[in-house]
C-alpha positions in Angstrom: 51.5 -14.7 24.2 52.4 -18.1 22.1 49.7 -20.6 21.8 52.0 -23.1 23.9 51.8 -20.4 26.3 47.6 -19.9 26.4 47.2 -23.1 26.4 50.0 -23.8 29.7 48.1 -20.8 31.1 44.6 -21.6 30.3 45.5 -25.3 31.7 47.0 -23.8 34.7 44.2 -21.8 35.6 41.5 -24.2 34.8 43.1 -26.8 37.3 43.6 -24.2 40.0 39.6 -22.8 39.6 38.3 -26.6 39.1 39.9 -27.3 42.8 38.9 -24.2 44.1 35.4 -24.9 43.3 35.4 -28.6 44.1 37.1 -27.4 47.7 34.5 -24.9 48.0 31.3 -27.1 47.4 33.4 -29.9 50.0 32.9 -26.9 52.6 29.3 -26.3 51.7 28.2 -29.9 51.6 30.2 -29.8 55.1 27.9 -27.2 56.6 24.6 -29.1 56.2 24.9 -32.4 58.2 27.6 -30.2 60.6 24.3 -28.1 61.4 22.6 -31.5 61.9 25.0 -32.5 63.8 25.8 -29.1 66.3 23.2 -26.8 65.6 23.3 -23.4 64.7 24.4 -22.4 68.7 27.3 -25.2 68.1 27.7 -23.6 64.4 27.9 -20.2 66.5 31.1 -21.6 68.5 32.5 -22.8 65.3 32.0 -19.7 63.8 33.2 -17.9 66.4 37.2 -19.7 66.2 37.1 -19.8 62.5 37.4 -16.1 61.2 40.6 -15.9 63.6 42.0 -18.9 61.8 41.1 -17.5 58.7 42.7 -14.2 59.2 46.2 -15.8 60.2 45.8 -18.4 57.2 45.2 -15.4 54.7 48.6 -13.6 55.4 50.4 -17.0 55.1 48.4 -17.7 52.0 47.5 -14.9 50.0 50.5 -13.0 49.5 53.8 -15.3 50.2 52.5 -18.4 47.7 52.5 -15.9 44.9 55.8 -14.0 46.0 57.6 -17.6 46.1 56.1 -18.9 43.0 57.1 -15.2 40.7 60.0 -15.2 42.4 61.2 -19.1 41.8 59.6 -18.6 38.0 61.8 -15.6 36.9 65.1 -17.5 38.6 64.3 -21.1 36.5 63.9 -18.6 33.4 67.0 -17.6 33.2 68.5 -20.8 34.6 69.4 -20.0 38.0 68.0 -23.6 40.0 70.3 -22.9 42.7 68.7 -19.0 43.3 65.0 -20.7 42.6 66.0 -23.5 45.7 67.6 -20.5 48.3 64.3 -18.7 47.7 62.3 -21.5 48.2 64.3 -22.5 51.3 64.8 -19.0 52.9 60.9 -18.4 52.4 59.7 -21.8 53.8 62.0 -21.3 57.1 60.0 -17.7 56.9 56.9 -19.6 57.1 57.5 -21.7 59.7 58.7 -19.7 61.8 55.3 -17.4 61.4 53.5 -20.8 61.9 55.1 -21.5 65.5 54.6 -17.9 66.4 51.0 -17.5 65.5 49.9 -20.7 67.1 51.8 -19.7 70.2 49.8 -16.5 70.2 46.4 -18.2 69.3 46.7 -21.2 72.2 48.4 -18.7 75.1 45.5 -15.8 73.9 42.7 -18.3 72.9 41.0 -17.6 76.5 41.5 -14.2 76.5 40.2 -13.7 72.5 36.9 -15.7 73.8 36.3 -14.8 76.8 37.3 -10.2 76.5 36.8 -9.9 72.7 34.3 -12.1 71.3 32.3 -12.6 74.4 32.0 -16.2 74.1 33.6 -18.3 76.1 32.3 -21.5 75.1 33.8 -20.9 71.9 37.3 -21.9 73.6 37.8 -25.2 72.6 37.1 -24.5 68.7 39.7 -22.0 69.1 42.4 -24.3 70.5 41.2 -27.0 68.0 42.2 -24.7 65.3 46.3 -24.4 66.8 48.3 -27.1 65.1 46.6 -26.0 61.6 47.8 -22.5 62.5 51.1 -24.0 62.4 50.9 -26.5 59.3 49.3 -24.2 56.9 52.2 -21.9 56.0 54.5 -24.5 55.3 51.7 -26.4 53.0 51.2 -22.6 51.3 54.9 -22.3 50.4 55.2 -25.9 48.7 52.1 -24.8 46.6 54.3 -21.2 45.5 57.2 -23.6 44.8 55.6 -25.9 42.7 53.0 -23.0 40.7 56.8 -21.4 40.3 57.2 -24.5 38.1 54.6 -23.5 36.3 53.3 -27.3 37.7 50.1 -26.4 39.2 48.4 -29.8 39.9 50.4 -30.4 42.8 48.3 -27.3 44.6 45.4 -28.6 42.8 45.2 -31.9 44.2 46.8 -31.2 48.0 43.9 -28.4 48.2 41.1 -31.1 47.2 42.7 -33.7 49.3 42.6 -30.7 52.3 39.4 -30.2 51.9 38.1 -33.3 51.6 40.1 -34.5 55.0 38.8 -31.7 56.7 35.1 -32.9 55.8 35.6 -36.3 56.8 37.7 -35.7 60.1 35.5 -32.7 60.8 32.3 -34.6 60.7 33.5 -37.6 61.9 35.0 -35.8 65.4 31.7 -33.7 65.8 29.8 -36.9 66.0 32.1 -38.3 68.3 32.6 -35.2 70.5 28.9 -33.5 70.6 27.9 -36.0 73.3 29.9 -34.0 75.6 28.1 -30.8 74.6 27.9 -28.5 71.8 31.1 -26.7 72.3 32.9 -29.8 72.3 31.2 -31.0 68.8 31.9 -27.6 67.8 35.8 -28.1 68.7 35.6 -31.9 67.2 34.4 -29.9 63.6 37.2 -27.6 63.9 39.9 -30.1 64.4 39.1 -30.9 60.8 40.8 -27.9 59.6 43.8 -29.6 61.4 43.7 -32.8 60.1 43.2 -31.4 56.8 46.5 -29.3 57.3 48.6 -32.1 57.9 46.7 -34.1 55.2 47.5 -31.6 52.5 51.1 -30.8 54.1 52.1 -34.6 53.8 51.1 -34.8 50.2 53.2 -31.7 49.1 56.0 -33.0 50.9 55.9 -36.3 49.5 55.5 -34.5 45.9 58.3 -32.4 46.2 60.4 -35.4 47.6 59.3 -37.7 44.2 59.7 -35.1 41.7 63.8 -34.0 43.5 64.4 -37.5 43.0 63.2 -37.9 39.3 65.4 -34.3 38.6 68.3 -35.6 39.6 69.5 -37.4 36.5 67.9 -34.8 34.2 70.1 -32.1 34.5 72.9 -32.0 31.8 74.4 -29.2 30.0 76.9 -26.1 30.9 76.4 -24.9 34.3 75.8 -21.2 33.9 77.3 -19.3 37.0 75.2 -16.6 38.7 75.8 -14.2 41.7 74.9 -15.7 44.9 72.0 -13.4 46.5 71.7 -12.7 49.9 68.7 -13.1 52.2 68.2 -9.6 53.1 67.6 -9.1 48.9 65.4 -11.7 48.7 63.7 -10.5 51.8 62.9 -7.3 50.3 62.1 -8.7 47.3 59.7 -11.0 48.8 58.0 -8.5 51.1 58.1 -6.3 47.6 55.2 -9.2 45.9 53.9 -10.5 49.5 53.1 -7.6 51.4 50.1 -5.2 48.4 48.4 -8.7 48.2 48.5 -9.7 51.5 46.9 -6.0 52.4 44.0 -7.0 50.0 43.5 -10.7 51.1 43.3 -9.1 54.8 40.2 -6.8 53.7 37.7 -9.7 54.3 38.6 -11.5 57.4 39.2 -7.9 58.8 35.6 -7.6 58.1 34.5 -10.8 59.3 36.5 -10.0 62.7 34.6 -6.6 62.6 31.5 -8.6 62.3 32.6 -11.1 65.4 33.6 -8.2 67.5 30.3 -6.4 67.2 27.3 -8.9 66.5 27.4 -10.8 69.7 27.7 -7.9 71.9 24.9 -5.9 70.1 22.6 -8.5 69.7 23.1 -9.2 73.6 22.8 -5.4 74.3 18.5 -5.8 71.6 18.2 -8.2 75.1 19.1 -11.4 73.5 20.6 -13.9 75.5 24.8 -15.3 74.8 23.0 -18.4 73.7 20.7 -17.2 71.6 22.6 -14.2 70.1 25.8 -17.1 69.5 22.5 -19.1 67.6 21.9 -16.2 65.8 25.2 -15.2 64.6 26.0 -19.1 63.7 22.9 -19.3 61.3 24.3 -15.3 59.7 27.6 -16.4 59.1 27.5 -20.2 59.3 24.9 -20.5 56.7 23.8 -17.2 54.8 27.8 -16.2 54.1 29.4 -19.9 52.7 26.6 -19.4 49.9 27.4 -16.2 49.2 31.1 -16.6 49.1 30.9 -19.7 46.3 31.3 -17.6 43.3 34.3 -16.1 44.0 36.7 -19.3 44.0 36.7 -19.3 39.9 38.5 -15.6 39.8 40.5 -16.7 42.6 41.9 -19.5 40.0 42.3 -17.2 36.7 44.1 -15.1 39.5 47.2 -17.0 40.3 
């Protein structure tokens, strides 16, 4: 590897682990007056929504970001703009169209999830908070593959820190408002924050990827070099090829944490707690204990992409 190219990578890494931790401690900082706010049986309903979300938002995230942004890379190096754009284009209709039908199965299956699976019903109304960012985070995740496949990393770096910190503001800002009407609703106001957050960090992509196509368009000069037109159904494969190992591994966690929301409730009811306090208990385990735990990580997660 060149020095240029340490130093691009080095760059590249250190902006995508300096977001990823200031997005981390955002979340953490998040928790504490939230618990103020809710409570550990509100932080229970919270809890409750959020490792669904999660698990939907890691196979739009994990996987398909890097798939776009190797894929988009190795077209631009040999000079193919027009194959890097199809792939961009074919992936991002890919993602929204998993986006409308994952919310669709999250707001028509929300009761059901809640009420059969979880056994907690009052956790409803987090769950339905959580819909429209079901639906905006794919397309915010492939933006970020297109513009890391440009080896231009700040544009994920700053739409992450500007997701997270929406999220905190909205999130807090909602629970206050909404906890008057009872926990579950405070509980729904703090996950609406994820929402706002989505479209936050979707609308600064966007407008990103709309400057930087209008400054290209008087740059490129030069022999067009002709290539062979691929077809979806290649770059399908291709992209399930990248996507599908690291989405497996991305899935290993939430699967966990779903493991965890399936079978802590209903045991700690059958010890002879009550749903309140076993939804307490299991807000203050994974609420509180876990987001500490989980800090460290985000600085591999950086050197990783």
């Amino acid at each position: 590897m060149s020095d240029k190219n340490k130093d691009t990578f080095l760059k590249g890494a250190a902006t995508l682990g300096i977001a990823g931790v200031v997005g981390k401690l955002l979340g953490a900082v998040f928790r504490i007056p939230l618990v103020w706010i809710i409570g550990s049986e509100g932080l229970g309903y919270y809890q409750t929504a959020y490792p669904i979300y999660v698990m939907l938002v890691a196979i739009a995230t994990s996987g398909f970001p890097v798939a776009i942004s190797k894929m988009v890379a190795a077209r631009l190096a040999l000079g193919n703009e027009r194959g890097a754009d199809k792939v961009f284009w074919l992936v991002f209709k890919i993602m929204a169209g998993f986006g409308v039908l994952a919310s669709a199965t999250i707001f028509f299956g929300a009761d059901y999830l809640v009420t059969e699976r979880f056994r907690n019903p009052d956790a409803y109304p987090a769950l339905i908070a959580l819909v429209p960012a079901i639906l905006f985070v794919p397309l915010m995740a492939a933006f970020r593959g297109y513009f890391q496949g440009h080896n231009n990393m700040r544009p994920s770096a700053l739409s992450q820190v500007i997701e997270q910190l929406a999220r905190v503001v909205f999130g807090i800002a909602l629970a206050l408002a909404m906890v008057p009407k009872g926990l579950k609703f405070g509980a729904a106001g703090a996950t609406f924050g994820a929402t706002a957050g989505a479209v936050t960090g979707l609308v600064v992509m966007l407008y990103l990827y709309l400057k930087r196509d209008k400054a290209s368009l008087g740059e490129k000069s030069g022999e067009a070099r002709e290539f062979k037109e691929e077809t979806s159904v290649q770059i399908l494969k291709e992209l399930l090829t990248i996507a599908l190992p690291i989405v497996i591994g991305a899935l290993v966690m939430p699967t966990m944490n779903m493991i965890d929301l399936a079978l802590v409730m209903s045991r700690l009811e059958a010890a002879g707690f009550t749903n309140a306090d076993a939804n307490s208990l299991y807000g203050q385990l994974t609420g509180m204990a876990a987001t500490l735990i989980n800090l460290p990580q985000v600085i591999t997660s950086g050197i990783a992409v």
